[in-house]
C-alpha positions in Angstrom: 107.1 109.5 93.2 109.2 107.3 92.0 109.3 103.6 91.1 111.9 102.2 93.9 109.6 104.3 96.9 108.4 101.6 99.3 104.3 101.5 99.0 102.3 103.8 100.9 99.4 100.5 101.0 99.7 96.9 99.7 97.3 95.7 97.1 97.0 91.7 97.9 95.6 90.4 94.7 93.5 87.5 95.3 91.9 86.8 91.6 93.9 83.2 91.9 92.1 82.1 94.6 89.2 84.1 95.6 88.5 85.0 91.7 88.6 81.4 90.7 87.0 79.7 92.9 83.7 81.5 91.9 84.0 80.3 88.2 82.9 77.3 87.2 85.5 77.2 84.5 88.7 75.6 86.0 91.6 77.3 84.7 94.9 75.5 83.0 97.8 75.7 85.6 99.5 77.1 82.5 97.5 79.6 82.2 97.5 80.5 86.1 101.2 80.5 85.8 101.3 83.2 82.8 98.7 85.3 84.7 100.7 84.8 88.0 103.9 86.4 86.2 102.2 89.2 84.6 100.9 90.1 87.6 104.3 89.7 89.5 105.5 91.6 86.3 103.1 94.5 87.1 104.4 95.3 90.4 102.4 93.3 92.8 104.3 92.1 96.0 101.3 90.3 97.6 99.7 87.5 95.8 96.9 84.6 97.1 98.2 82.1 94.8 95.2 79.0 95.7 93.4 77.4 98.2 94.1 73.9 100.0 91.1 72.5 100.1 89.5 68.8 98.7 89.5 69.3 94.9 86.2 67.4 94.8 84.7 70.3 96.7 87.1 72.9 94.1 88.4 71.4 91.2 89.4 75.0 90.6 92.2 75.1 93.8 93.6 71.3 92.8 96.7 72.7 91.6 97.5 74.7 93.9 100.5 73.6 95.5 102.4 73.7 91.6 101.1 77.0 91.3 103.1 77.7 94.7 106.3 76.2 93.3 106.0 78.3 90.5 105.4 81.1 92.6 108.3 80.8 94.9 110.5 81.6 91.9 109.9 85.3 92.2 112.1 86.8 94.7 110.4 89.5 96.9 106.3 87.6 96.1 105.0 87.0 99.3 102.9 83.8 98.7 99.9 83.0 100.0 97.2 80.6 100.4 94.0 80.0 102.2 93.6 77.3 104.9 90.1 76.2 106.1 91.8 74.1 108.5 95.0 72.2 109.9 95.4 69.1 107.3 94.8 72.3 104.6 97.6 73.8 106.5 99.7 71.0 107.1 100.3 70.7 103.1 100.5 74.6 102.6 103.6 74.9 105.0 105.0 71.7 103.5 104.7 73.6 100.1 106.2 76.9 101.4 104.0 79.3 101.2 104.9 83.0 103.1 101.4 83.5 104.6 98.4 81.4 105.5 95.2 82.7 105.3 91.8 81.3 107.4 88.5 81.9 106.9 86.7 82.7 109.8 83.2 84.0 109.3 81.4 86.2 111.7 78.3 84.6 110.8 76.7 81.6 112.4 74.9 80.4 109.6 77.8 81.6 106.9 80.7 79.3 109.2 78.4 76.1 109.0 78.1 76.6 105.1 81.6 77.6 104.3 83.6 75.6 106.7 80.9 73.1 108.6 82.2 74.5 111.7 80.8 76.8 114.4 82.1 80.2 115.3 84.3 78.9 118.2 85.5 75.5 116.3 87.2 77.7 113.8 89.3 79.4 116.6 90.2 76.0 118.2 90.9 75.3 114.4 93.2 78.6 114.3 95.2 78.0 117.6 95.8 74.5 116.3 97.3 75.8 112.7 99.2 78.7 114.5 100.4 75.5 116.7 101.4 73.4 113.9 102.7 76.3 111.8 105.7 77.4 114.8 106.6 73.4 114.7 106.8 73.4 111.0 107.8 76.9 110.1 108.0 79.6 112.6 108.4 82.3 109.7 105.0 81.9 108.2 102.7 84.8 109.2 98.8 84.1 109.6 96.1 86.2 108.9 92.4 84.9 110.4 89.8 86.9 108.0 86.8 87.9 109.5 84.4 86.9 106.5 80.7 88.4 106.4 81.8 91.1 109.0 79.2 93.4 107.7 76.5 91.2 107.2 75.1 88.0 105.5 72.8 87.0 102.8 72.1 83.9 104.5 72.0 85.3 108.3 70.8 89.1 107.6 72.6 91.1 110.0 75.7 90.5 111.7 76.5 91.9 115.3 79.2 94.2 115.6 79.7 93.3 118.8 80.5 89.5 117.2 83.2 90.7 114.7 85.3 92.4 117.8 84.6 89.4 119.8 85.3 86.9 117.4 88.5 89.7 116.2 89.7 89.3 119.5 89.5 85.6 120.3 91.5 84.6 117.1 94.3 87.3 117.8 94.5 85.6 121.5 94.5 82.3 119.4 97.7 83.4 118.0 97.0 85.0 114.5 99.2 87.5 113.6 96.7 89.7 112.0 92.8 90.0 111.3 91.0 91.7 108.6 87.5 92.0 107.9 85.3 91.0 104.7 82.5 92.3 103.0 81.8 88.4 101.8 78.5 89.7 100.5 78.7 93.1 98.9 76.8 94.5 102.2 79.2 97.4 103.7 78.4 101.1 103.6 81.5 103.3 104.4 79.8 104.4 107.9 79.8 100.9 108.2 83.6 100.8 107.3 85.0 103.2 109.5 83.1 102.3 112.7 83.5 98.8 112.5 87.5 98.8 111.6 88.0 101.5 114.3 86.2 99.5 116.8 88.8 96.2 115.7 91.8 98.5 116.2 90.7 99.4 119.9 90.7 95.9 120.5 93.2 94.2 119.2 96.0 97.2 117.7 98.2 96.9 115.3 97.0 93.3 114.6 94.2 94.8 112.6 94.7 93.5 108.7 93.5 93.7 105.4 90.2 95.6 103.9 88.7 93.0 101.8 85.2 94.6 99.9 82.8 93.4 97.1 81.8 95.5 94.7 78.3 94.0 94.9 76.0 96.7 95.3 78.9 99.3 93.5 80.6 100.5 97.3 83.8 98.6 97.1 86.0 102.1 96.1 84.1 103.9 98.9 84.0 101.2 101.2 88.2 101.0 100.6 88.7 104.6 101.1 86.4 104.9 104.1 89.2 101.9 105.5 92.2 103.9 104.2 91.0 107.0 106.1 91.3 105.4 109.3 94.5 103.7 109.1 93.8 100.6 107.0 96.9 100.2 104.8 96.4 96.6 102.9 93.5 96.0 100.5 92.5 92.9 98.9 91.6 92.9 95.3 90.9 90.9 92.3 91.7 91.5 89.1 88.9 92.4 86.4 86.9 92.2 89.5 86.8 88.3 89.1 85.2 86.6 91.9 82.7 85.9 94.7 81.7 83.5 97.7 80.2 80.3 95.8 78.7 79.7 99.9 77.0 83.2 99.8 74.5 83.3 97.5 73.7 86.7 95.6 77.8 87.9 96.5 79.7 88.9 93.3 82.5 91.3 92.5 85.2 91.4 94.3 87.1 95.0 94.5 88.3 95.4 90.8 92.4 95.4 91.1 92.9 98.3 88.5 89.8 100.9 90.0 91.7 100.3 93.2 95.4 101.2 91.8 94.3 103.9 89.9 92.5 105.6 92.9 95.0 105.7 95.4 97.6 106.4 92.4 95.3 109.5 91.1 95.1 110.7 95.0 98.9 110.5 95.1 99.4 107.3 97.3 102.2 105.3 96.4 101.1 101.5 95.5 104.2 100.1 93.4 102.3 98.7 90.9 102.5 100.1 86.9 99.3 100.2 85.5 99.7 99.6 82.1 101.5 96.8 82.9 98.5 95.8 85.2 95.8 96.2 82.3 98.1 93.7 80.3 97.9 91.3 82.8 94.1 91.2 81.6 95.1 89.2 78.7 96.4 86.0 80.1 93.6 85.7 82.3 91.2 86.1 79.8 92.9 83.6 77.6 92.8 81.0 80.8 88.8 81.8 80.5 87.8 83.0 77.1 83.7 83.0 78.5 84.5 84.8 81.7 83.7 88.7 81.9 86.0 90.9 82.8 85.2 93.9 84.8 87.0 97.6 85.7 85.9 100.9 84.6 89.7 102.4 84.5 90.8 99.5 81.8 87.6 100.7 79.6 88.1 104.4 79.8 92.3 104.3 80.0 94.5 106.7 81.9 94.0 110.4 81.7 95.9 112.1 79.5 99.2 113.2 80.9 99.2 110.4 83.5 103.0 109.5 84.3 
């Protein structure tokens, strides 16, 4: 394959937001900048840069609209950030991001934690930011992530029947696509399958991103079973940084380099260069010296004879 083919899946690497806001550690914004270029340097086209949200509540996300400037200067980045709601996205379209993402949790008990909203506020809350976005800037897409689709430490179990439902109701509110989260490291790849199928029934080609923790050591299987039917963008963190600080017990997002390295080994295209993407390592653990870093493929290296 070769290095100008168009990716056969996106890798959106969220270590900037979802990774940091687990940490207690806030990063320099120099240091998220050199991380956010080496990662841009690696091949990544997809990148959630922050959140907008009260530093009091995340000291970590209170630079986040100079860590958009900076990450504007990349031609071909889309730039993302997450919105909790419409004063959140008010500022990120005033800062120009690409792509807004909202958190909407399938979970009762996980929205009123995470957000302090029910269910059905945070749809009001995502037809009033899809509202606001076409006055401001019609161009910005919106994803609506389904958080805790596949179950919740603080709930238990989460209906099926509540992630198509609540799928549904925030496509009709107007975002462009929908995902669903493993927020606590719960999904099995039966799991996976059923559950992404059943979104695509009901809402098409709306259905987004694959976003699993490697909590209890599924998120590679839990990606693949998404891959096999149809799911073509995966969320990922680099050295596996990262977590829901409103979900006690979750840890360990998908690790960024596992992920590459085993669609790459199975001979599907991600446009990212791996070395490159195991150097990116460095800045981030010179951001947070204490921090562990995670990824089985950056300890064992590439197989000999890997091109």
């Amino acid at each position: 394959m070769t290095a100008t083919q168009p990716p056969e899946v996106l890798i959106s690497e969220v270590g900037l937001r979802d990774g940091l806001q687990s940490v207690k550690t806030t990063m320099a914004t120099a240091d998220k900048l050199a991380w956010l270029d080496a990662l841009v340097a690696a091949g990544l086209q997809e990148l959630e840069v922050g959140s907008f949200v009260p530093a009091h509540l995340l000291p970590q996300m209170a630079d986040t609209a100079e860590v958009v400037r900076h990450a504007l200067t990349h031609p071909d980045l889309t730039v993302m950030a997450l919105v909790p709601n419409v004063r959140g996205a008010e500022v990120a379209l005033r800062a120009g991001v690409h792509k807004l993402t909202i958190p909407v949790s399938a979970s009762a008990a996980h929205s009123m934690a995470n957000v302090r909203k029910t269910r059905e506020d945070m749809v009001a809350e995502v037809r009033a930011i899809v509202a606001l976005k076409n006055q401001l800037a019609p161009h910005v897409k919106v994803e609506a992530g389904i958080s805790t689709a596949f179950g919740c430490t603080l709930q238990g179990a989460v209906s099926e029947d509540d992630v198509v439902w609540l799928a549904e109701a925030v496509v009709q509110a107007g975002a462009d696509e929908t995902g669903l989260s493993d927020t606590t490291g719960m999904a099995n790849p039966a799991q996976v399958r059923r559950l992404f199928q059943r979104v695509r029934a009901a809402v098409g080609e709306h259905t987004g991103a694959a976003h699993m923790h490697n909590t209890r050591g599924l998120g590679l299987v839990n990606c693949l079973a998404a891959y096999d039917v149809g799911v073509r963008t995966f969320d990922s963190s680099l050295a596996g940084l990262g977590g829901c600080p409103y979900a006690p017990g979750a840890s360990g997002n998908v690790v960024t380099e596992d992920l590459v390295f085993m669609f790459e080994a199975m001979g599907i295209h991600t446009g990212v260069d791996l070395d490159r993407l195991f150097a990116a390592r460095a800045p981030l653990q010179r951001g947070l010296p204490h921090e562990p870093l995670y990824g089985m493929t950056p300890e064992a290296g590439l197989p000999k004879g890997w091109v």
